[in-house]
N, C-alpha and C positions, 0 to 999 in steps of 0.2 A: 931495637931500632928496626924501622919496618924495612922490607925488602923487597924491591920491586923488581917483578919477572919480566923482561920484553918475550913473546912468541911471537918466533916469522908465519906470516900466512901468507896464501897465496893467493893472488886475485883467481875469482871467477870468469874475467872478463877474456874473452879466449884470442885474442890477436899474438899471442908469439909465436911459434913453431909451426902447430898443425896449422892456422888461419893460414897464415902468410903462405904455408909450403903449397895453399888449397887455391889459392891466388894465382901464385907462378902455374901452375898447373892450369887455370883455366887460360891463362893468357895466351900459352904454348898452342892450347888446344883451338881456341876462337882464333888466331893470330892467322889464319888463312882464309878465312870468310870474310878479312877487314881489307879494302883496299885502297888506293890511292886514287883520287881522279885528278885528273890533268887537262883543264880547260884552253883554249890556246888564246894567248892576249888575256887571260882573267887571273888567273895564278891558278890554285887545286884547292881539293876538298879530302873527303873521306866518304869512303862507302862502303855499305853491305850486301854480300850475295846475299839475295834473298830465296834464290832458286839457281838449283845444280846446273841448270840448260844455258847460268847466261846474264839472268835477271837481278838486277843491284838497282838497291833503293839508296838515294843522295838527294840534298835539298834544292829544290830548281835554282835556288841562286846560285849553286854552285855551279850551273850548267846551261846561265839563263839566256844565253846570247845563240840565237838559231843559226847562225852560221860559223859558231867556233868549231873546232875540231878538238872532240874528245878523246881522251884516253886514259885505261887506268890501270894501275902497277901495281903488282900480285908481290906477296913475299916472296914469292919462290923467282922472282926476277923477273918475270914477265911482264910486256907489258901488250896491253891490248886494244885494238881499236873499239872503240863505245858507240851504238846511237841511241839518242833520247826517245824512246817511242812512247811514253807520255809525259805531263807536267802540270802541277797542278800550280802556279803562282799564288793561288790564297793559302792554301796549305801548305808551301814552302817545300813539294814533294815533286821528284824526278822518279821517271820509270827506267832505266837503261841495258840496256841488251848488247853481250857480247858474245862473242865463239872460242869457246875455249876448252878443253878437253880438263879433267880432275878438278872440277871445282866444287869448294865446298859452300855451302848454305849454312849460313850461322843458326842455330836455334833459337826461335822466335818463341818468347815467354807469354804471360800474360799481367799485362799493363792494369787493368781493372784491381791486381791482386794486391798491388803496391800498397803500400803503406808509409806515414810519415814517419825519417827515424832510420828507416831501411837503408842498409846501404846499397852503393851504386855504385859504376866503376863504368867510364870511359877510355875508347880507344882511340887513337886519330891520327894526326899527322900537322900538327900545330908548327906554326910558323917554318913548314916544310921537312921538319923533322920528324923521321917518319916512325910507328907504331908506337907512338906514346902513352903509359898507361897514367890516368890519374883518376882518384876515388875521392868519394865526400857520403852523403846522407840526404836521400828524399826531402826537401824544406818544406815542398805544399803542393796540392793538385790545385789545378784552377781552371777555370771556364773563360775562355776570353771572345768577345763579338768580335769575330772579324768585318761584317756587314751587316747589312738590317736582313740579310738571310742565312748566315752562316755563325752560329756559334762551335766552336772548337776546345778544346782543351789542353791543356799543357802538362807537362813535369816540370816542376823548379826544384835542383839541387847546388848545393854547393862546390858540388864536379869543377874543378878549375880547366875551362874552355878554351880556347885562342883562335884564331883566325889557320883554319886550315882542318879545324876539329867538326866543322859544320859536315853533315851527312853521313858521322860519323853514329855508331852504336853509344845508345846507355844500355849496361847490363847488370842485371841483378847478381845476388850472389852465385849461383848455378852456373853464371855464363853465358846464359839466356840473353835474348834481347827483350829489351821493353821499352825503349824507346829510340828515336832518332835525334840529335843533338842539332838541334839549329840556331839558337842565339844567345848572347851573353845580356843578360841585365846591369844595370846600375848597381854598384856596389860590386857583394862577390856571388850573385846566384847566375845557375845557369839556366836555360830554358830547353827542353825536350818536347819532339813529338812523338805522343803516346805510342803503343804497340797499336793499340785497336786503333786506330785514328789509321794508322798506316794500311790495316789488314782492311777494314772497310771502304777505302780508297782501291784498293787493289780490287778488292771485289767488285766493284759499279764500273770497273773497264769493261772495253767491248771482250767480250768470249771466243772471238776470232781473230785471227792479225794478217792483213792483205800481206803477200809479195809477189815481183812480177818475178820470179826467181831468172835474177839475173845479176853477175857481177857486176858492179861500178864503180866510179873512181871522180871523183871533183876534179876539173881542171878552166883554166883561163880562155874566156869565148874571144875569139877576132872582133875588132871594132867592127867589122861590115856588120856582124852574128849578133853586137850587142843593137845597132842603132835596129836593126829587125824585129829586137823583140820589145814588147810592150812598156817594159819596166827597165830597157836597156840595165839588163843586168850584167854583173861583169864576170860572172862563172856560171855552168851547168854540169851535169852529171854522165857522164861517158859512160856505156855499157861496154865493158871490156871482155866480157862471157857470157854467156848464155847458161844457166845449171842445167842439169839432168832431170830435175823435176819437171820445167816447163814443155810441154807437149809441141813437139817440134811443128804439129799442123796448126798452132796457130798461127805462127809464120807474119807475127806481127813488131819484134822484134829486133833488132840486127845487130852483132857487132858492131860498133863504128858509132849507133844512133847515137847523137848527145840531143839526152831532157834539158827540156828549159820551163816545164811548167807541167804539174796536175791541175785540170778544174782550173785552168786560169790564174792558180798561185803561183807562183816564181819559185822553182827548185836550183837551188846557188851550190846546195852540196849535201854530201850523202845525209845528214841527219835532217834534212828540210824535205829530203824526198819520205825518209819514214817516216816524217810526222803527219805530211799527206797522205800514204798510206794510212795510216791509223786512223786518220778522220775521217774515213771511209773504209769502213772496215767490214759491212757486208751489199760490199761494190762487188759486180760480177764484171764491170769494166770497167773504165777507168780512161776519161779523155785524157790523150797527151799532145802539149803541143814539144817536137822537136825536131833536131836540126838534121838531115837525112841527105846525105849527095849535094850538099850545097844550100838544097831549098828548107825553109821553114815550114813545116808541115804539122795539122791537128787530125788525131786519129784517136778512133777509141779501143784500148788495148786490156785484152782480157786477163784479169789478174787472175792469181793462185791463193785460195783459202787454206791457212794452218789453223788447226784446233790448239787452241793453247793449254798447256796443264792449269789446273786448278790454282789459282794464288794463296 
């Protein structure tokens, strides 16, 4: 009678022990470069430091309302004031800049290297629940026309997304970043903005960033303050310091001044002033109209050039 032998083998396929142990281990390590944004009246998102000084990449819709007040929440419990200093709405890409001492910059991969198949692994903060890790597999690159002048490209994986994971990281297996997570498709794919797609937005920003270096703070203009101004707007910007950098002869300045406008745009609050700034970014002045001893006044005030690092 014949006799038949079962041999145990073992899969080749490498997910138990060493995968998994190589997993927790990236999470640990990226888990401070991912943070939380916190838009006011919108609900939050997720973002990445992209740069040690400050700099976090998040999707404009997470940040798309010019007079929200943002902020965003570090692991380590911190939370911090944010302003938008760019935004690209066709690309679905925020620039944001805060001050913060030990911050890490997550490692920025290469997107182009991707492959179908590959895995992927997101971080976020899905329906408010915050550093949540979920993984899937590359499904397909794609090319998508946003207009009759912009073609763009995407990731789609099967990354399971939610509402709160937008501007959040895709990362390869390393830990790396490759892309930036912004919308969920029909069925169960997700969609991602490429690494390069984000690196070459970053790079076509101006190479200077204006400030009048001085502290401010949004607060609520008196009825007389609003019917004065053009746009009766119902808040402006208070300068409550003066920094150290601004060279005290230009003596254009004041304590006390509250902005109500660059160029004639209506400044309602701290991040509508640096987006005017930004739009002028190699201004040597800068007309301002604001509210000074009572009277409404336009002057042209000499702003201060930072060289920015490299993106």
């Amino acid at each position: 009678m014949a006799q038949t032998s079962i041999h145990e083998t073992q899969s080749s396929f490498p997910l138990p022990d060493a995968f998994s142990s190589a997993l927790v281990e990236i999470f640990e390590r990226v888990q401070p470069s991912i943070v939380q944004v916190h838009t006011e009246g919108r609900g939050g998102g997720t973002g990445v430091i992209w740069h040690e000084d400050g700099r976090i990449i998040t999707n404009n819709h997470v940040v798309a309302r010019d007079d929200a007040r943002v902020q965003v929440a570090l692991v380590d419990g911190r939370t911090l004031e944010a302003t938008v200093l760019h935004r690209n709405p066709r690309l679905d890409l925020a620039l944001l800049q805060v001050a913060g001492d030990n911050l890490k910059a997550l490692p920025v991969g290469d997107s182009a290297r991707l492959r179908v198949g590959e895995w992927v692994f997101a971080i976020g903060h899905p329906w408010g629940q915050r550093w949540v890790v979920t993984a899937g597999i590359v499904s397909a690159m794609s090319s998508v026309k946003i207009d009759d002048d912009l073609t763009t490209k995407y990731i789609k994986s099967d990354v399971l997304l939610a509402p709160g994971n937008s501007g959040g990281p895709l990362l390869n297996a390393d830990g790396r970043v490759v892309g930036i997570n912004a919308m969920i498709l029909g069925g169960d794919l997700s969609v991602s903005i490429p690494e390069q797609v984000v690196s070459t937005w970053l790079a076509g920003l101006p190479g200077r960033r204006v400030t009048l270096g001085i502290e401010i703070q949004t607060l609520e203009l008196p009825s007389s303050v609003r019917q004065a101004t053009q746009s009766q707007q119902a808040t402006g910007v208070m300068v409550v310091g003066i920094r150290p950098e601004r060279p005290s002869q230009y003596n254009d300045l004041f304590i006390g001044d509250i902005l109500l406008s660059v160029a004639g745009k209506p400044v309602k609050d701290t991040s509508a002033l640096r987006q005017a700034l930004s739009e002028r970014a190699e201004s040597k002045t800068i007309p301002l109209t604001l509210l000074r001893g009572g009277k409404v006044i336009t002057t042209d005030v000499a702003t201060l050039m930072l060289e920015r690092g490299s993106l």
